[in-house]
C-alpha positions as CSV (number, residue, x, y, z in Angstrom):
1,X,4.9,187.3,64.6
2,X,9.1,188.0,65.4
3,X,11.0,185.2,65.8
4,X,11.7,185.9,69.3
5,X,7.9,186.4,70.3
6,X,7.7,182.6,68.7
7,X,10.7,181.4,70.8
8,X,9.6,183.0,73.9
9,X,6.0,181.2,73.5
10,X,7.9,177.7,73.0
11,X,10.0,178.2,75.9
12,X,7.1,179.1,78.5
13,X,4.0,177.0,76.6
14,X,5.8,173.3,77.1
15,X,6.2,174.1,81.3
16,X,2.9,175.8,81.0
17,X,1.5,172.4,79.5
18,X,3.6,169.8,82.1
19,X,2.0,172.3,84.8
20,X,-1.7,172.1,83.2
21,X,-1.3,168.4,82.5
22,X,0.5,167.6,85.9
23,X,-2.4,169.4,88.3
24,X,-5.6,168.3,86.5
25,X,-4.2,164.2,86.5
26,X,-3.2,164.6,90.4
27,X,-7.0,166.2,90.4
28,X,-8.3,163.2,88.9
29,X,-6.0,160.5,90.3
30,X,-7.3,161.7,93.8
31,X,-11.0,161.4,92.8
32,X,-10.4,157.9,91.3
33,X,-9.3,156.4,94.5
34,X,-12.4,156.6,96.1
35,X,-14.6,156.2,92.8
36,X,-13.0,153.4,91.5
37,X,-15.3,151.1,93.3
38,X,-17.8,152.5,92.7
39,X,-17.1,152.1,88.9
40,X,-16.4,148.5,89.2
41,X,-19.7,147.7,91.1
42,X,-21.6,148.9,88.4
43,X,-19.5,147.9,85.7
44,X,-18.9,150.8,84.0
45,X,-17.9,151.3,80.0
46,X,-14.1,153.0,80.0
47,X,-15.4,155.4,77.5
48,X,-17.9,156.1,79.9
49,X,-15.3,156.9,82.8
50,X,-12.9,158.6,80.1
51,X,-16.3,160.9,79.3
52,X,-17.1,161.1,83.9
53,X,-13.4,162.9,84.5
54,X,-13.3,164.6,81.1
55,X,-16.2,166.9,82.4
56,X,-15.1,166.7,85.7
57,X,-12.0,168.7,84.9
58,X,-14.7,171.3,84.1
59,X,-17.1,171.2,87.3
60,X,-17.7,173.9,89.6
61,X,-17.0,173.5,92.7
62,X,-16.3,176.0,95.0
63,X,-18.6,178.7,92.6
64,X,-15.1,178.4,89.7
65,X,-14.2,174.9,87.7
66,X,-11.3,173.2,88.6
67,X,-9.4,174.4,85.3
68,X,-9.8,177.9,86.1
69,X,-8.7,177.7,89.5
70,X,-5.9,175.9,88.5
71,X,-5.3,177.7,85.2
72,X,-3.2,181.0,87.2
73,X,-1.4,178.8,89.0
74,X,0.1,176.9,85.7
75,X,0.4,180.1,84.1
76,X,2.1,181.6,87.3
77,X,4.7,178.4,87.9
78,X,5.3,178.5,83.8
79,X,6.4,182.2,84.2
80,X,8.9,181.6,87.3
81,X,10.5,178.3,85.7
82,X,10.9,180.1,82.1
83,X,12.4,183.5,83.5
84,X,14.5,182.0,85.5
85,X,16.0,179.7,83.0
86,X,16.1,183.1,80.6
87,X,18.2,184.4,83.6
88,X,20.4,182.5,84.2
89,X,21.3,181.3,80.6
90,X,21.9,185.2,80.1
91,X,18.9,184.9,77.3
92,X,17.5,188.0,78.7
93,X,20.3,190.3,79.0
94,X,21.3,189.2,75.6
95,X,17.7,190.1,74.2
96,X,18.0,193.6,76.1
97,X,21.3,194.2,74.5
98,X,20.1,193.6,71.3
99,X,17.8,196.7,71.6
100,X,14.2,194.7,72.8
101,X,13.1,196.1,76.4
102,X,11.9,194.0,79.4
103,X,8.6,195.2,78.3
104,X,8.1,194.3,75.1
105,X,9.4,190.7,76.1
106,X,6.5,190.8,78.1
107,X,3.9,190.9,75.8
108,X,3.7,187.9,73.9
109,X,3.6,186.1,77.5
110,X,0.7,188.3,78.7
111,X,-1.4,187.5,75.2
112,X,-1.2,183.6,76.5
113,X,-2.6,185.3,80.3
114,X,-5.2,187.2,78.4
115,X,-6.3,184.2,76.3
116,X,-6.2,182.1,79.2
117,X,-8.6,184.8,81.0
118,X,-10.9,184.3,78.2
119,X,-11.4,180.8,77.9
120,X,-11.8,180.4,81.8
121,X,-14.6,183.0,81.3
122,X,-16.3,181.7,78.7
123,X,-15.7,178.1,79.8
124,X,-16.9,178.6,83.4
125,X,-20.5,180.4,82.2
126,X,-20.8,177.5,79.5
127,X,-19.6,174.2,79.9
128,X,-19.3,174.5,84.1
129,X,-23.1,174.1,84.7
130,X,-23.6,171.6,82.4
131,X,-20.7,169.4,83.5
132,X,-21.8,169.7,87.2
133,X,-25.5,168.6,86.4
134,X,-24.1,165.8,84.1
135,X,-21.7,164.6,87.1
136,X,-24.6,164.7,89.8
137,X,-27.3,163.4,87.6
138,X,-24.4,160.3,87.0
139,X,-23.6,159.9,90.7
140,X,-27.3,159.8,92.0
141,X,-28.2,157.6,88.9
142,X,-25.6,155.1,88.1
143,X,-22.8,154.9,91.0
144,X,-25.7,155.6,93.5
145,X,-28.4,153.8,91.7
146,X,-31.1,156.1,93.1
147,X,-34.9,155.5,92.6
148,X,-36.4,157.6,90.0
149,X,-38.6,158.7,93.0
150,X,-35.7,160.6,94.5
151,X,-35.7,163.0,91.5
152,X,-39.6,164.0,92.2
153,X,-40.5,167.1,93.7
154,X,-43.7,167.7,95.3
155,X,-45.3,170.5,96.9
156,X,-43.2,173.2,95.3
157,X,-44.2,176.6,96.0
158,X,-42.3,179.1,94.0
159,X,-42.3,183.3,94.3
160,X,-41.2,185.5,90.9
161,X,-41.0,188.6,92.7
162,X,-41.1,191.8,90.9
163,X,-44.2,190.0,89.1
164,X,-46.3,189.4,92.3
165,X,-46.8,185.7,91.1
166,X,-47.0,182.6,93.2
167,X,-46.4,179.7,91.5
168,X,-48.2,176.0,93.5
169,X,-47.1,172.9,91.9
170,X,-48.0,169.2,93.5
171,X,-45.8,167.1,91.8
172,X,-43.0,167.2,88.9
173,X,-39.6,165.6,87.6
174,X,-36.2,167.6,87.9
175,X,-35.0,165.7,85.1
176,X,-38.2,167.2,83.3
177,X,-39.3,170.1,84.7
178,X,-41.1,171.1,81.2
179,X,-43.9,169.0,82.7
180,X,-46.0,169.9,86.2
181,X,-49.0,167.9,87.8
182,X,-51.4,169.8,89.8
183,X,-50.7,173.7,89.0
184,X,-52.0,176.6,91.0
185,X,-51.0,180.2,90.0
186,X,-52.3,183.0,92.3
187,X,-51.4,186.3,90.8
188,X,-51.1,189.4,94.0
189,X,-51.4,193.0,94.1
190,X,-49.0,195.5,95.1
191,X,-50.4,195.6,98.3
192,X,-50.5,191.3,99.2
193,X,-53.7,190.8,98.5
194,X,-54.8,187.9,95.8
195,X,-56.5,189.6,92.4
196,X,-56.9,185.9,90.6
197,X,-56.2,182.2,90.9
198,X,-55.6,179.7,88.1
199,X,-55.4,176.2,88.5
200,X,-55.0,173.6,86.4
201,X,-54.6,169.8,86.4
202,X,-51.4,170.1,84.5
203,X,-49.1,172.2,82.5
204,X,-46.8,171.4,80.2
205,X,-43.7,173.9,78.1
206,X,-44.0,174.1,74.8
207,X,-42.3,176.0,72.0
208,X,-41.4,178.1,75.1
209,X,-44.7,179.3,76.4
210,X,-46.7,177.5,79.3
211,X,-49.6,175.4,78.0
212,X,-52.5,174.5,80.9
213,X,-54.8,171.8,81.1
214,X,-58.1,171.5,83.1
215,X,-58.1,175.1,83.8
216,X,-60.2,177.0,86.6
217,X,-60.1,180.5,87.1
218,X,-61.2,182.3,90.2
219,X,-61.3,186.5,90.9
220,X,-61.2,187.8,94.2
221,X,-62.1,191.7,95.5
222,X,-59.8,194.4,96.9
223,X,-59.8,192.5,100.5
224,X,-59.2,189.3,99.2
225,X,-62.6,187.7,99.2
226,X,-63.8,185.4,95.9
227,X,-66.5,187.4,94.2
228,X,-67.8,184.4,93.1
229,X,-67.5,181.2,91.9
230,X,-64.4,179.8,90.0
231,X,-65.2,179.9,86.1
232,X,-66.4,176.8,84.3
233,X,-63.6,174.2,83.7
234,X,-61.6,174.6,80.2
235,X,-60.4,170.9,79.0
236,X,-58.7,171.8,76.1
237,X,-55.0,173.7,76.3
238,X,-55.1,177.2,77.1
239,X,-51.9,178.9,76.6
240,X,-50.6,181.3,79.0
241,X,-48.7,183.8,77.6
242,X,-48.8,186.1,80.7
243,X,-46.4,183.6,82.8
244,X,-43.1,184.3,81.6
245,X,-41.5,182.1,84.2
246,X,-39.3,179.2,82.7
247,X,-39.0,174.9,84.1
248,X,-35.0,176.0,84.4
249,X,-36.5,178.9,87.1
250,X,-37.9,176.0,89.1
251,X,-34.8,173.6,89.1
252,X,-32.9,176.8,89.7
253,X,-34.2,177.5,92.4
254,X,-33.4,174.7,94.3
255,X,-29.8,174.2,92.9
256,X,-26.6,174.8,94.5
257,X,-25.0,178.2,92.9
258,X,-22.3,175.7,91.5
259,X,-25.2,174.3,89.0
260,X,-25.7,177.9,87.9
261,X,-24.1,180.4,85.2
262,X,-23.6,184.0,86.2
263,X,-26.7,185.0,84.8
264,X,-29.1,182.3,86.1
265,X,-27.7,183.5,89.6
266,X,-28.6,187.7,88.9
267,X,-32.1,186.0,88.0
268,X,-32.3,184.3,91.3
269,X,-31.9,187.6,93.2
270,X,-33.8,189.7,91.2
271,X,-36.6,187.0,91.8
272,X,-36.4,188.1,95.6
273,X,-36.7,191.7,96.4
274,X,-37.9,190.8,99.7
275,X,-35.0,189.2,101.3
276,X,-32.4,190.8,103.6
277,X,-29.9,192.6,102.0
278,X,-26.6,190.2,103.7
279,X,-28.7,187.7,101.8
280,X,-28.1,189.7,98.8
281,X,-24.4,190.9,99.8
282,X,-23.6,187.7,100.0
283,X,-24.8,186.2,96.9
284,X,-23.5,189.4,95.0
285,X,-20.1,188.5,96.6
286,X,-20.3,185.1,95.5
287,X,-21.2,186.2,91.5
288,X,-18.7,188.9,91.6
289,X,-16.1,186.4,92.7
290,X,-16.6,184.0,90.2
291,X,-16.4,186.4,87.4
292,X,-13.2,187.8,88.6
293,X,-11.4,184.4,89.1
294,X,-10.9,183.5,85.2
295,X,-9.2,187.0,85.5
296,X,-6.5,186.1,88.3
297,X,-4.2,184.8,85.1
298,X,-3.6,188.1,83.1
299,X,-3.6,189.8,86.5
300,X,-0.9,187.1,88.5
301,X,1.1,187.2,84.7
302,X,1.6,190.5,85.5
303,X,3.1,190.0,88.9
304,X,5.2,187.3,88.0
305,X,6.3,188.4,85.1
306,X,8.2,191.5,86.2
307,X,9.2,190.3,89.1
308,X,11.2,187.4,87.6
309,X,12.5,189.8,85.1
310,X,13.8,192.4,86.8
311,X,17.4,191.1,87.7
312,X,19.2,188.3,86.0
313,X,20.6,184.9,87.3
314,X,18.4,184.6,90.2
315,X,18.2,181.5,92.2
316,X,16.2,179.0,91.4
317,X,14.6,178.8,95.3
318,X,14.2,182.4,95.5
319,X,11.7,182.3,92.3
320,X,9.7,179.4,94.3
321,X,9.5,180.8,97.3
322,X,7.8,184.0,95.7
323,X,5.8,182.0,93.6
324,X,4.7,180.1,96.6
325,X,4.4,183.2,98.4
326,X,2.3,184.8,95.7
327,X,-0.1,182.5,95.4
328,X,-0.9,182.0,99.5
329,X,-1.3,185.8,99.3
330,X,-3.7,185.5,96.3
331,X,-5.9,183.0,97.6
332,X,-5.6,184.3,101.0
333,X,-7.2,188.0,99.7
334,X,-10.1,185.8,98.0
335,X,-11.1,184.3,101.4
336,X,-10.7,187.8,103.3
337,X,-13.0,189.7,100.2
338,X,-15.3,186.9,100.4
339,X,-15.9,187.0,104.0
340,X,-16.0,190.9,104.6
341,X,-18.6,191.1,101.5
342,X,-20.9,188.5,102.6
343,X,-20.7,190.4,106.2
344,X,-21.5,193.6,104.5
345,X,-18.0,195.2,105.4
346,X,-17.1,196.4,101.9
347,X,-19.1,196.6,98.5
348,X,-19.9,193.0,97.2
349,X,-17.9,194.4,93.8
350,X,-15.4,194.7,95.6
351,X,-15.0,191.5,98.1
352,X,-15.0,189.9,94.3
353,X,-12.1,191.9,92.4
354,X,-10.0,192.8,96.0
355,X,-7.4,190.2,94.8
356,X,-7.1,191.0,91.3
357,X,-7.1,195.2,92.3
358,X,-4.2,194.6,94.7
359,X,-1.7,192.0,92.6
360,X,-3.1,194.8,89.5
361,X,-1.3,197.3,91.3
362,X,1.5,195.8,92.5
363,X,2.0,194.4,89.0
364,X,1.7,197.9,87.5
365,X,4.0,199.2,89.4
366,X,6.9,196.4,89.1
367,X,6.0,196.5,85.7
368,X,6.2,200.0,85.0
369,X,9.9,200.0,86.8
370,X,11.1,197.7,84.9
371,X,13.8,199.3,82.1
């Protein structure tokens, strides 16, 4: 690495940090004013709360984490503050004159955007879900104190789609969904009509394959009708390597899309071939949007970048009022994709990415202006 590539990263990583460090401690000071009673009531460990706001830095809300929403605007406030200081110390036409164009300043600045990208990405599909379930389950459970009755489901009816399968469960835990009380399983043909019925007094996940227990089965005709009498009870486990549904299918299910990854969410839809397709738009919307928001920082990095570049000792409210002016016009395009996808106007794709396509072009083009 050049020694100015290791200055320019000094100069722009300490405001990105203040920026980073300065948002998510507002984020959590805000929380803890009406939590903090809640924390004293039940007398809470401070490693404990130190662990609560560590992971809520990383819950979704709002389909994206609060560190990647916040992440491009950090990166974005960094860039203005640091090109501007460049500008009007003359750093930047001294770095020109010694032969290094506006460009290739530009690229150690856009490797922090793209790294940024990528941790929001991979952090938002890993560590999102698991920090929002840890946060609810903490809320219900220890601020909240709720019975462990609240977490039972019963009568839980659940469709897998493409597999013509209905799933009838009486009774289970969310917190352990591995483990159902009173199962019924009527497997359809293409047509709606039942072909066979399995019940069984329990089930239970193991070594990921469904294990039943007091199983009956029962056959029915082409109209629907038994052709007899359900088979003779098994007591011992039967394993049922047919049912490829998982306990996470069930919990998901009945979760808020901010409890899900990416992936749990295509399984969702593809679960339901049946529903209406602004239904589908609009969950489609909602995935494609959260994988393009992690993306917002390479993409607003190329905005800001050239645009603070371009001319030298600029004023210092000029670069916050386009910062400011940026990022209402940023945020503003996610809530106009958003709602002309879920209304079916445009392609679902492209509610999602609308934002990123139009700052990409912009960026491009200030970019590829610049000397």
């Amino acid at each position: 690495m050049k020694i100015i590539d290791k200055y320019m990263l000094k100069q722009y990583l300490i405001p990105f940090i203040y920026c980073s460090v300065a948002f998510s401690l507002l984020y959590i000071v805000l929380d803890l004013f009406d939590r903090f009673s809640d924390f004293l009531d039940v007398k809470a460990p401070v490693m404990e709360i130190l662990t609560y706001y560590g992971l809520f830095l990383f819950k979704v809300n709002g389909h994206n984490p609060f560190i990647v929403v916040v992440l491009p605007i950090a990166l974005l406030l960094a860039t203005l503050y640091t090109m501007t200081m460049f500008a009007r110390n003359n750093e930047l036409t001294a770095m020109c004159a010694s032969g290094v164009s506006l460009r290739r300043l530009m690229l150690p600045l856009m490797g922090v955007g793209l790294c940024a990208s990528l941790f929001g990405a991979v952090i938002q599909e890993t560590v999102g879900p698991v920090a929002t379930r840890w946060i609810a389950d903490y809320n219900k459970q220890v601020l909240k104190r709720s019975p462990d009755s609240s977490f039972i489901v019963r009568e839980y009816v659940y469709h897998t789609g493409p597999s013509r399968r209905q799933w009838y469960v009486k009774a289970f835990d969310q917190r352990t969904p591995t483990r159902l009380a009173g199962v019924k399983v009527s497997q359809q043909r293409a047509d709606g009509t039942i072909e066979m019925e399995v019940t069984a007094e329990r089930a239970e996940w193991l070594d990921g394959t469904w294990w039943f227990y007091g199983v009956q089965k029962k056959e029915f005709d082409l109209k629907g009708d038994p052709t007899g009498l359900p088979s003779a009870r098994v007591e011992r486990p039967m394993e049922m390597t047919d049912y490829p549904e998982r306990p996470d299918d069930f919990v998901n299910e009945m979760k808020d899309s901010d409890y899900l990854s990416t992936l749990e969410m295509v399984r969702i839809i593809q679960n339901r071939p049946n529903v209406s397709s602004k239904w589908i738009a609009s969950h489609l919307t909602d995935i494609h949007g959260r994988i393009a928001m992690p993306w917002s920082c390479l993409v607003l990095l190329l905005l800001g970048l050239p645009a603070t570049a371009g001319g030298s000792r600029r004023p210092a409210m000029r670069s916050v009022v386009f910062g400011l002016t940026a990022l209402f016009g940023f945020y503003f395009l996610v809530q106009v994709g958003l709602i002309l996808g879920k209304q079916e106007v445009i392609a679902p794709w492209l509610a999602g990415w609308l934002p990123n396509l139009v700052f990409l072009v912009v960026g491009g083009i200030l970019t590829w202006r610049l000397k």
